[in-house]
N, C-alpha and C positions, 0 to 999 in steps of 0.2 A: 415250519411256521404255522401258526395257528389261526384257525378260519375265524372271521371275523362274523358273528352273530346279526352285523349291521348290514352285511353286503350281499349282495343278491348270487344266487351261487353260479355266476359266471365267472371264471378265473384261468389265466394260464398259470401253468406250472412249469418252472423254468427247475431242470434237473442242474444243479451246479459239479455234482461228481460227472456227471456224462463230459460236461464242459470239459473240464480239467481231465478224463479221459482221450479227449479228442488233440487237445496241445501234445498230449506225452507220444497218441499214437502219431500226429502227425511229424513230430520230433524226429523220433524213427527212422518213419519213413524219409525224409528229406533228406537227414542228418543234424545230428546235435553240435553242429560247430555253425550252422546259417543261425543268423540269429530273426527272430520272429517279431514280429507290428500285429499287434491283433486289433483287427475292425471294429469300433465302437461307437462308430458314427449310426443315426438313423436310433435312439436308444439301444444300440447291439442289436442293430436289425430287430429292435422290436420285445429282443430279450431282457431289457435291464441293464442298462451300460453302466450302471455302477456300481451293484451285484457281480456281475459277471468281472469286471475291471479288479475288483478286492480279490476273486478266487484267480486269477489269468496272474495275475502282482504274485500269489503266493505262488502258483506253478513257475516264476521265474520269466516272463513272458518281457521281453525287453523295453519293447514298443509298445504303445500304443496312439492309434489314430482316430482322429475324429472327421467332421466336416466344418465342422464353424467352430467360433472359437467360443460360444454360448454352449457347446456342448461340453468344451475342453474346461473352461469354467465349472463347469458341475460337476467335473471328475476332481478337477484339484479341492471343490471346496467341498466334496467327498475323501481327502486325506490320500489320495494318488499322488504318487511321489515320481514316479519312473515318467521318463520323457515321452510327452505326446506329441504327435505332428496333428498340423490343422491343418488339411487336405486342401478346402478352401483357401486357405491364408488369411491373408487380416484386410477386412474392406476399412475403409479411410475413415479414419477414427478410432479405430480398434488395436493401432501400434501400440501403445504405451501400456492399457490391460494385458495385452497378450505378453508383451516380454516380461511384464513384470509378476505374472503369471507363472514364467517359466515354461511358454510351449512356444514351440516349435513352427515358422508356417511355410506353407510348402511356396516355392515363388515362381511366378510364370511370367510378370512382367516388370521391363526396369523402373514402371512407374512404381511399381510398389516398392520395389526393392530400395530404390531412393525414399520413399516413405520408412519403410524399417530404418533404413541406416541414419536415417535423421532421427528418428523416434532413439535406436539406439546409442547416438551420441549424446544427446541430454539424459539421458539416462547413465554413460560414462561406463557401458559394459557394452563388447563387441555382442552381436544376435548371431546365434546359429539360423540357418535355414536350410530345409531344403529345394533344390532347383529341378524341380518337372518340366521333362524335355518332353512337344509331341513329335511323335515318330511313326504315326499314323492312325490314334486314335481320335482324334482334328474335335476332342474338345480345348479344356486349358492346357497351357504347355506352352513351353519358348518354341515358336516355330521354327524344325529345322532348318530350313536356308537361314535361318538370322543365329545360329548357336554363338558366330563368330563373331560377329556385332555385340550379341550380349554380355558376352564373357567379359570382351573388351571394357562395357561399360562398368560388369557390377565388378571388376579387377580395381579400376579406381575409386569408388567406394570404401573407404577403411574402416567401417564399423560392422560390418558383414562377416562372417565364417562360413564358407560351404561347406556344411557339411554332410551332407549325401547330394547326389545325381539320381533323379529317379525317371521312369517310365510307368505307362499303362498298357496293356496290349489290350488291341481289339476283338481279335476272334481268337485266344489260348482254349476256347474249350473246344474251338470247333477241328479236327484235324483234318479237316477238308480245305481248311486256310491256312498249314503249315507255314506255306510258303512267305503269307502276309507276315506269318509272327516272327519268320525266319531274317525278314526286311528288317521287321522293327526290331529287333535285335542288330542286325548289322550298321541302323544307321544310330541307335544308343554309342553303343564301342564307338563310331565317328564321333560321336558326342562326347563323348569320356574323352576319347584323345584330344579333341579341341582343346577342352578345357584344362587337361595337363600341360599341351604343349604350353597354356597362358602361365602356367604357375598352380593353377587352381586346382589341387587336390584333394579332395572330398573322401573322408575316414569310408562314407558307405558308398557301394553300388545298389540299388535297389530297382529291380525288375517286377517281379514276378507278385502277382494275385492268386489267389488260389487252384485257380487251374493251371497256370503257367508254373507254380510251383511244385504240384503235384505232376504233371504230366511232361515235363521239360524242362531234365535234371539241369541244363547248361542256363538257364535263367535264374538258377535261384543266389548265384554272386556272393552277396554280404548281406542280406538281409530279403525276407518276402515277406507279402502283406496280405495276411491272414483273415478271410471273412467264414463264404459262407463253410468251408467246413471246421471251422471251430464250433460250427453251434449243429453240427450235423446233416447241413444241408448241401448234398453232393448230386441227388440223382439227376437234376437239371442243373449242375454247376459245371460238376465234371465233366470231359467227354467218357462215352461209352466206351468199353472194351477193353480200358489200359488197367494196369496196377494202380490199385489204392490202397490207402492207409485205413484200416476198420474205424467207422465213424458211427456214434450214436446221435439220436435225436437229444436237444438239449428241451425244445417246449415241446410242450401238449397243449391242448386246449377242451374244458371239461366246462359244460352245467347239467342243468337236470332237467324235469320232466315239470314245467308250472302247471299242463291240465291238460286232460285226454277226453275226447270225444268216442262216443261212434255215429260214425254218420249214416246216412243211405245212398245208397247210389244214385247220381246225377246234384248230390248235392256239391255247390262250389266253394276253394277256400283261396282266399286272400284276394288281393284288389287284382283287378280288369278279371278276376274268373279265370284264369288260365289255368287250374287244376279243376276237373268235376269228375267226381269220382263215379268209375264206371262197375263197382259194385260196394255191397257195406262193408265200409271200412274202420278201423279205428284208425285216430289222429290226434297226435301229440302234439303240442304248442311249446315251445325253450326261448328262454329269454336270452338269446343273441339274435343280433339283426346288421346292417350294413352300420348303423351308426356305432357296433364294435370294430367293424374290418373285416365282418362276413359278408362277404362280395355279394352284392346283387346278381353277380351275373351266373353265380351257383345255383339260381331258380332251378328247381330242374334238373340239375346237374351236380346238387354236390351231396355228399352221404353223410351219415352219422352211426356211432354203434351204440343199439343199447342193450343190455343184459348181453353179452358177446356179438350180436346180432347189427350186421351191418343193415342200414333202413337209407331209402332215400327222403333226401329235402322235394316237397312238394311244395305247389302256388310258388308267388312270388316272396323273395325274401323281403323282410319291410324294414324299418329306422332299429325297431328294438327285440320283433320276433321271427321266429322262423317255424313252419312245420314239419311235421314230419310224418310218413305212412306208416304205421307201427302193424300196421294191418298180422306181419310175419311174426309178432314177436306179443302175442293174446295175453302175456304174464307181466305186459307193462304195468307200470303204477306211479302216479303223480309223486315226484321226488327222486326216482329212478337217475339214478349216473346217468350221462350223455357224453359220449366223448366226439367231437370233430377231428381234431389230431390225436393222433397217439393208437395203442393198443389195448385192444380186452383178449386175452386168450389168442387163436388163431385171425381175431379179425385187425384188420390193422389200419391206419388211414393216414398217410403221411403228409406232411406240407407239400410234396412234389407231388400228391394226387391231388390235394386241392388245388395247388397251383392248374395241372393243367385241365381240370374241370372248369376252371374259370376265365383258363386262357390268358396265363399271365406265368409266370417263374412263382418258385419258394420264397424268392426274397420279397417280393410284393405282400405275399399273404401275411409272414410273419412281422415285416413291419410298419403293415396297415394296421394290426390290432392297436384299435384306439386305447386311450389312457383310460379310457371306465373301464378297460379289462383287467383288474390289477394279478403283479405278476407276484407269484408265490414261489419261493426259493427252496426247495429241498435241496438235503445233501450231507455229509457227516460235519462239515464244518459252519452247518447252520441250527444244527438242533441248539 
């Protein structure tokens, strides 16, 4: 895609071949008979959900998921054809859009479930849904003691089709909470059988999230729900130690060099003074700041490469700039490449490094990048 002469050269770059490398390797790894829900809620974590949704559609990718159905809306009226579930489901008013839409909403209570079936008998076509059981992740979800109450009620409903059962596990990445995941697994199956012994047979089983998929061959059933390592993001997703599927990074994040100083020592940069440099330095100024989704709390804390040369962020980070101590790297120059994520040569700087300089996961960083950061789509089926 080509740089726009109007925008300020802050931008990520969303790699769409890496994407579409990461479905084939995760395929793989799992097996090509599970079928795949790729995460596209949050804009693809921040990547473009409807960029990523056209290349994931050509890879074959079955499913796809949203959070709301404002999300799901943008994909359809983006020309997505393949079935989305809406994570959330549909808040009260939202029946009649969503079916007639064509998605999918996930169900956790009979109030709603009686709201769909109403919405879909004036409408005069039965609703698929899916029904999210919790089994100990105690957000949304039919409360296990009540599975048997429910079933009963949405059985009498006839404009309904279930069709998947699904779960969330709480701790799949951690293998210190086998145990926990080992429960919530055992009391799903309870759950499955309830619902068959009613009649109620659901085409899909649906377990497993990305670590539950990757690291817990007996979860992955009929279908798993693919996030962070579709877009490359494992080092804080996955647990540590196990087999994985080779993953590349899908964004970077790139500006430049707006103006370089050299200062003198004791002189101070940015508000309250918390850098004063304690000998002559040079300092660069790049226009990103927390008003992108570069964390304030990276003051300090978070790095940058430039000409290969990793540099730390100094002062505070502010709304629209950031600095940086260029002091190691004498051959800087205003307009100079900047990379936060991504690689130059042997230096490298990942979302799971800023994540934990800022003390938070990958998934926060990449889908805090605000919408001034526009995302740039390389790849062979973008030239």
């Amino acid at each position: 895609m080509l740089e726009s002469t109007l925008s300020r050269p802050t931008y990520a770059r969303i790699d769409l071949d890496n994407l579409a490398f990461n479905i084939r390797s995760v395929r793989r790894f799992i097996g090509e008979h599970v079928r795949c829900m790729a995460m596209l809620k949050a804009n693809g974590y921040g990547h473009g959900a409807v960029e990523c949704s056209r290349r994931l559609e050509r890879e074959g990718v079955e499913w796809f998921a949203v959070a709301t159905l404002e999300e799901a809306l943008e994909l359809r009226g983006s020309g997505v054809s393949k079935p989305i579930l809406c994570l959330g489901g549909f808040y009260p008013g939202q029946e009649m859009a969503g079916l007639s839409a064509q998605v999918t909403p996930a169900l956790f209570s009979i109030e709603s479930a009686e709201r769909i079936d109403k919405a879909a008998s004036e409408r005069g076509k039965p609703a698929a849904v899916h029904i999210k059981i919790d089994t100990g992740m105690g957000r949304v979800g039919v409360p296990f003691g009540q599975i048997g109450e429910f079933a009963d009620r949405l059985r009498a409903l006839g404009n309904l089709k279930a069709e998947a059962l699904m779960t969330h596990f709480a701790a799949a990445d951690d293998l210190n909470e086998d145990q926990f995941t080992a429960d919530q697994m055992a009391k799903f199956d309870q759950a499955v059988t309830a619902f068959r012994d009613r009649g109620i047979r659901p085409a899909f089983i649906d377990l497993a999230n990305s670590p539950g998929a990757v690291a817990r061959p007996a979860s992955r059933a009929d279908m798993v729900r693919l996030g962070g390592v579709l877009y490359g993001l494992s080092g804080d997703v996955l647990p540590p130690g196990i087999a994985k599927p080779e993953l590349r990074p899908v964004l970077s994040l790139h500006t430049q060099i707006a103006q370089i100083k050299r200062i003198a020592a004791g002189t101070s940069i940015g508000y309250r003074r918390t850098f004063v440099a304690t000998r002559e330095s040079l300092i660069g100024t790049i226009p990103i700041g927390y008003g992108d989704g570069f964390c304030r709390s990276l003051a300090g804390r978070g790095r940058a490469i430039v000409n290969g040369c990793i540099v730390p962020v100094i002062g505070r980070v502010s709304m629209d700039w950031v600095t940086l101590d260029l002091t190691a790297v004498p051959d800087a120059s205003e307009g100079d490449a900047v990379i936060l994520i991504g690689s130059d040569g042997a230096s490298s700087i990942s979302a799971e490094d800023v994540a934990a300089a800022a003390g938070t996961i990958s998934y926060e960083i990449t889908c805090g990048l605000s919408a001034r950061v526009p995302r740039r789509c390389v790849g062979e089926e973008t030239a």
